[in-house]
C-alpha positions as CSV (number, residue, x, y, z in Angstrom):
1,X,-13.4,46.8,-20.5
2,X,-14.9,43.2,-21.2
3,X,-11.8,40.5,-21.5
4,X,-12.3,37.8,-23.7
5,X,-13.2,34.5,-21.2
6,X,-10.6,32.1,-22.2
7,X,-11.5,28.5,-23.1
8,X,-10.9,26.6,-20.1
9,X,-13.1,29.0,-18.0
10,X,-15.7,29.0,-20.0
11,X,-15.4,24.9,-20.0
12,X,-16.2,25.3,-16.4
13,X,-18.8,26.9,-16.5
14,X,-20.6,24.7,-19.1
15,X,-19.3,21.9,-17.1
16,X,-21.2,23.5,-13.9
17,X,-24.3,23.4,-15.6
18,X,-24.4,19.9,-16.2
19,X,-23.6,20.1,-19.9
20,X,-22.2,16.9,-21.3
21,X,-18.2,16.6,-22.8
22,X,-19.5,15.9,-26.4
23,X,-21.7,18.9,-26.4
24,X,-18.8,21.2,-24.9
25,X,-16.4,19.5,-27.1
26,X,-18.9,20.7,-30.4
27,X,-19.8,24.6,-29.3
28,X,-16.6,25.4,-28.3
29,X,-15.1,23.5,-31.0
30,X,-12.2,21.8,-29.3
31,X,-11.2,18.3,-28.8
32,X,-12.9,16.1,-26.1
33,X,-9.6,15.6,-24.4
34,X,-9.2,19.2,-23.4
35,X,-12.8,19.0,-22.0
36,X,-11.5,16.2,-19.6
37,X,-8.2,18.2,-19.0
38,X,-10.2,21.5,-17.4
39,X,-12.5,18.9,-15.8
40,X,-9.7,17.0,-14.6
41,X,-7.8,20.0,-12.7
42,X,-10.8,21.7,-12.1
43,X,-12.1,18.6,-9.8
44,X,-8.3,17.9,-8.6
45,X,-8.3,21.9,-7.0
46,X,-11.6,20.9,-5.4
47,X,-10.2,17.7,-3.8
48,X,-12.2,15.4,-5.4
49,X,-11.7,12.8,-8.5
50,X,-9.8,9.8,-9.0
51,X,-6.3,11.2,-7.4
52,X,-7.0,12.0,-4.0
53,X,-3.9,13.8,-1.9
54,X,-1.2,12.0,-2.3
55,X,-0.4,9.6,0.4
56,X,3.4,9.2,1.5
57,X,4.0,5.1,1.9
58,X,7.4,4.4,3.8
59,X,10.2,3.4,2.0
60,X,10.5,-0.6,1.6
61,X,13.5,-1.8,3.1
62,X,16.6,-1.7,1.1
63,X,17.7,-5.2,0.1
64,X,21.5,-6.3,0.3
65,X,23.2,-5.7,-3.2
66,X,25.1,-8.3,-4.8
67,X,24.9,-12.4,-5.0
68,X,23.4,-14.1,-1.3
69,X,26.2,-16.0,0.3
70,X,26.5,-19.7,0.2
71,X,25.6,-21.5,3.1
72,X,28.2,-23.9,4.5
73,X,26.4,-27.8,3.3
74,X,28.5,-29.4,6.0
75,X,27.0,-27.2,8.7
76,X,23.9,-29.2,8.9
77,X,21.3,-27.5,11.7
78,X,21.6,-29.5,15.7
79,X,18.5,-31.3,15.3
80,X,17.1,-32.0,18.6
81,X,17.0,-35.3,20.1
82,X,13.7,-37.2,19.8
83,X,11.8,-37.3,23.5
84,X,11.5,-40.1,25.1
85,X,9.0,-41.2,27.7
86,X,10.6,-41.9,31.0
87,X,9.0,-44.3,33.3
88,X,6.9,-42.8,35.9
89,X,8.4,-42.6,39.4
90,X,6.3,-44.1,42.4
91,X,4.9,-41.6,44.6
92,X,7.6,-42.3,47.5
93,X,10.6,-41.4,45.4
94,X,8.8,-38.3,43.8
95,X,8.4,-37.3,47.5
96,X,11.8,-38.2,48.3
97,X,13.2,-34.9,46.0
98,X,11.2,-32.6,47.8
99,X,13.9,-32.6,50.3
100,X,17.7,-32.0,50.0
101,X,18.9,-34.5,53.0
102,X,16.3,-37.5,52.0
């Protein structure tokens, strides 16, 4: 009882031996496209090719819907007052605040 091999298998196996595309493509006397096609699932069963398992990314975060809100032009931000260099204290007064009573 000998089945008739079907087209892609028999792709496989020429594809096996090394045979290139073209020459597939010309004895079996389909296009070059379906060559790549049984290539293409043939190597994707095996794991390798240019689609490795797919890798699940998280989601990106949702952004708000709608128009932003205005920001308030009057509400200006504190900007903090500039530092100013304070004389130096003598060594007697900074002594002085070590204690509570002095």
């Amino acid at each position: 009882m000998n089945k008739k091999m079907s087209t892609a298998r028999k792709i496989r196996r020429m594809l096996d031996k090394g045979i290139a595309v073209r020459d597939i493509a010309q004895r079996l006397k389909c296009s070059p496209q379906t060559v790549y096609n049984v290539r293409y699932q043939t190597n994707r069963n095996k794991g390798i090719g240019s689609l490795p398992t797919m890798v699940v990314l998280s989601p990106a975060p949702k952004r708000p819907r709608g128009r932003p809100r205005k920001v308030d032009s009057s509400a200006s931000p504190q900007i903090p007052p500039a530092v100013v260099a304070l004389p130096q204290r003598s060594l007697w007064q900074r002594v002085k605040g070590w204690f509570p009573w002095a």
